[in-house]
N, C-alpha and C positions, 0 to 999 in steps of 0.2 A: 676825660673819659672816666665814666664810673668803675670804682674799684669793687671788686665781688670773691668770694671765697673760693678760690679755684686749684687744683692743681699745677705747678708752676716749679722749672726746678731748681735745685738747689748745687752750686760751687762750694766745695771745702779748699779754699784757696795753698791749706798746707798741704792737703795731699798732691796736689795741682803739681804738675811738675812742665805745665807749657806745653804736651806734645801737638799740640792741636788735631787729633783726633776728634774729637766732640763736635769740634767748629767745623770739620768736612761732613762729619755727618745729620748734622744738624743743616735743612731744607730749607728752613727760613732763614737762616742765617742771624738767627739768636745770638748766636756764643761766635766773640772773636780773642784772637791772642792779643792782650795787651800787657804789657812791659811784661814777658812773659809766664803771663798765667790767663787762664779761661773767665772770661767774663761774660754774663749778661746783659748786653749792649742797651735790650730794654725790654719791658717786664710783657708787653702787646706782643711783640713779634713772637714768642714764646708760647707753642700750643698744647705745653705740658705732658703732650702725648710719650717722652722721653727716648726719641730716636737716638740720642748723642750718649745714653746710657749705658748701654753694651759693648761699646768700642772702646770705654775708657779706662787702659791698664790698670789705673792707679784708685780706680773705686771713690773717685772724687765728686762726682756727679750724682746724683738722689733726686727723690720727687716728692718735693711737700705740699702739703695743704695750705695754703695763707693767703691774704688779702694782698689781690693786688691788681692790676691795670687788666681791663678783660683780652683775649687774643683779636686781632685788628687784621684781616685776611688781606684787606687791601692795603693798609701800609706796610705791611710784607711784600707785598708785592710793589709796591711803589723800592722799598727799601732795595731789594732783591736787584731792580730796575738800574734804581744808581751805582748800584756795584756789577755790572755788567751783568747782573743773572747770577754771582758766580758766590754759593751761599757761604758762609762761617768763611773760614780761613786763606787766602790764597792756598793753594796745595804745594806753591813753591818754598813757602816757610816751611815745611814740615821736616824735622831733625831727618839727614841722611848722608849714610857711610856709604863712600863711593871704591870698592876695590880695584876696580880695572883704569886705568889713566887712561885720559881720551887723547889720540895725537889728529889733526887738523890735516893728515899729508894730501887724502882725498881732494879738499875744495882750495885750498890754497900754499898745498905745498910746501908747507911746513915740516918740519919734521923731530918738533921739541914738544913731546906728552905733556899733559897740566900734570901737576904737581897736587891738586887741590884733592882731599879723602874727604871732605866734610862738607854739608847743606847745612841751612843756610850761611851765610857768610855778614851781614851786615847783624852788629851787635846789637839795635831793635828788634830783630826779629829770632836771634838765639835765645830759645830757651835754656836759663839756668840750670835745669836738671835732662839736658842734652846727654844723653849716653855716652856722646863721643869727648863731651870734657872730662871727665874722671882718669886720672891718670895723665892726662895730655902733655906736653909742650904747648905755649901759647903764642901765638902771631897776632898780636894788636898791631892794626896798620894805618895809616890816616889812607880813604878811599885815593888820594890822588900816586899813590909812591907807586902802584903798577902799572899807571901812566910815564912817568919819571926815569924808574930804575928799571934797564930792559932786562936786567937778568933775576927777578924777583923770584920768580920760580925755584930756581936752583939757588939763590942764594939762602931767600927766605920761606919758602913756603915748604922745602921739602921736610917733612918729619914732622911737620909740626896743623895745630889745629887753627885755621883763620879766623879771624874777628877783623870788620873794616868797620869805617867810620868816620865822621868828619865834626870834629868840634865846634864848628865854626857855624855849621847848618842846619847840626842837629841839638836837641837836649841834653845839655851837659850833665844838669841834674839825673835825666832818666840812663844818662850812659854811667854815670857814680853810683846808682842805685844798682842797675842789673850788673854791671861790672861786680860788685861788691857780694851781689849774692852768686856771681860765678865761684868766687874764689873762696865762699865762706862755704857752700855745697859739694864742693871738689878738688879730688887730689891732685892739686896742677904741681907737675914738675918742672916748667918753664916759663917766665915770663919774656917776650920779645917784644919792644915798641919799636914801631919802623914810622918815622914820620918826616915831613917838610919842611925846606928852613923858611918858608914864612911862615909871619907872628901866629897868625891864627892858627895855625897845626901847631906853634910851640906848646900849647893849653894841652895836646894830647898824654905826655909823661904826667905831667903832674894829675892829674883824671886817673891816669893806672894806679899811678902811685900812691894816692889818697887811697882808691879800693883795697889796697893790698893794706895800707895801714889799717881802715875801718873791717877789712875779715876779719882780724887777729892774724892772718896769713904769716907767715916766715918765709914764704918764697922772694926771692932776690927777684929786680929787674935790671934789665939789661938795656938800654932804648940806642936806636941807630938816627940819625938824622940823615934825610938826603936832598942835595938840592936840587932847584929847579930845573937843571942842566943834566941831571941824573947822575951826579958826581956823590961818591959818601963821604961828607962834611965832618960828622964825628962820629966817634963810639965810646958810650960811655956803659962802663962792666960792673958792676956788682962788685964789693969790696969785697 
């Protein structure tokens, strides 16, 4: 595709603080969250008209003049196609405090509220400059322990802010990376790792533990292990 002088815009990736705003409003589905911050996915899908610019708290988004790939109406819409239509960001990553607990008694009778105040929940998709980390308590969990351990709610999730994930599945590197600028952008008053006693979840503490070393962080960690029978194996506290 010829490249031509066009209006096309522009990410200040420090201002960025990941809400993904930009990326809902944004039609073509230009700008998605990756490792949390706003990106450009590609320079065509981009009609430089700057819809995603007024919604963006943090004044990170502009409209410059520069060489680059011309806008491509149909691979938008091929693009749009593969993502089920659905443009920029899922709107289920989007940072959210939940005040009211939801309890389940209605459809199956239950009658133990969720414990969970915070969206998203899988450490991929939490923006670093999430509102609700500053000041927090933290629940890093390997994703299988609330399969495992039936009382996870009241044990570990009350008061405090979730993070899940899986070592073993996902990008250690990019969970060392956002990890690290969790902790170096906000005043976390608690670290909790709650993980499994197989190998591959044992990779989880030390992954916390590195980040809190590379913040400069001083906050202590505390990591739980639990086994596959839902039994708690150990606990190891913070000197």
């Amino acid at each position: 595709m010829a490249r031509l002088k066009r209006k096309i815009i522009r990410i200040d990736e420090e201002k960025c603080d990941g809400c993904g705003i930009c990326a809902e409003a944004c039609h073509e589905g230009a700008i998605e969250i990756i490792s949390g911050k706003a990106r450009l996915v590609k320079e065509s899908y981009c009609d430089g008209l700057g819809d995603c610019i007024g919604p963006c708290p943090r004044d990170a988004i502009s409209i410059e003049e520069r060489d680059a790939d011309g806008y491509d109406g149909k691979a938008v819409s091929e693009h749009l196609a593969k993502r089920g239509g659905c443009p920029g960001s899922c709107p289920g990553s989007l940072p959210l405090e939940m005040k009211e607990k939801v309890s389940d008694t209605a459809s199956y009778g239950g009658d133990r509220p969720s414990m969970l105040t915070t969206w998203p929940v899988q450490i991929t998709l939490v923006p670093p400059g999430a509102p609700f980390l500053d000041g927090s308590h933290l629940l890093i969990a390997a994703d299988c322990v609330p399969f495992a351990f039936a009382g996870f709610h009241e044990k570990f999730v009350r008061g405090r802010v979730v993070l899940v994930g899986c070592p073993k599945l996902d990008d250690r590197e990019s969970y060392s990376e956002k990890l690290t600028e969790i902790f170096r952008m906000n005043r976390i008053g608690s670290v909790t790792v709650v993980y499994m006693e197989v190998p591959c979840c044992g990779a989880l503490p030390g992954l916390v533990r590195e980040a809190l070393r590379a913040s400069g962080s001083g906050v202590r960690m505390e990591s739980v292990r639990i086994g596959i029978r839902g039994e708690v194996q150990e606990v190891s506290r913070p000197d």
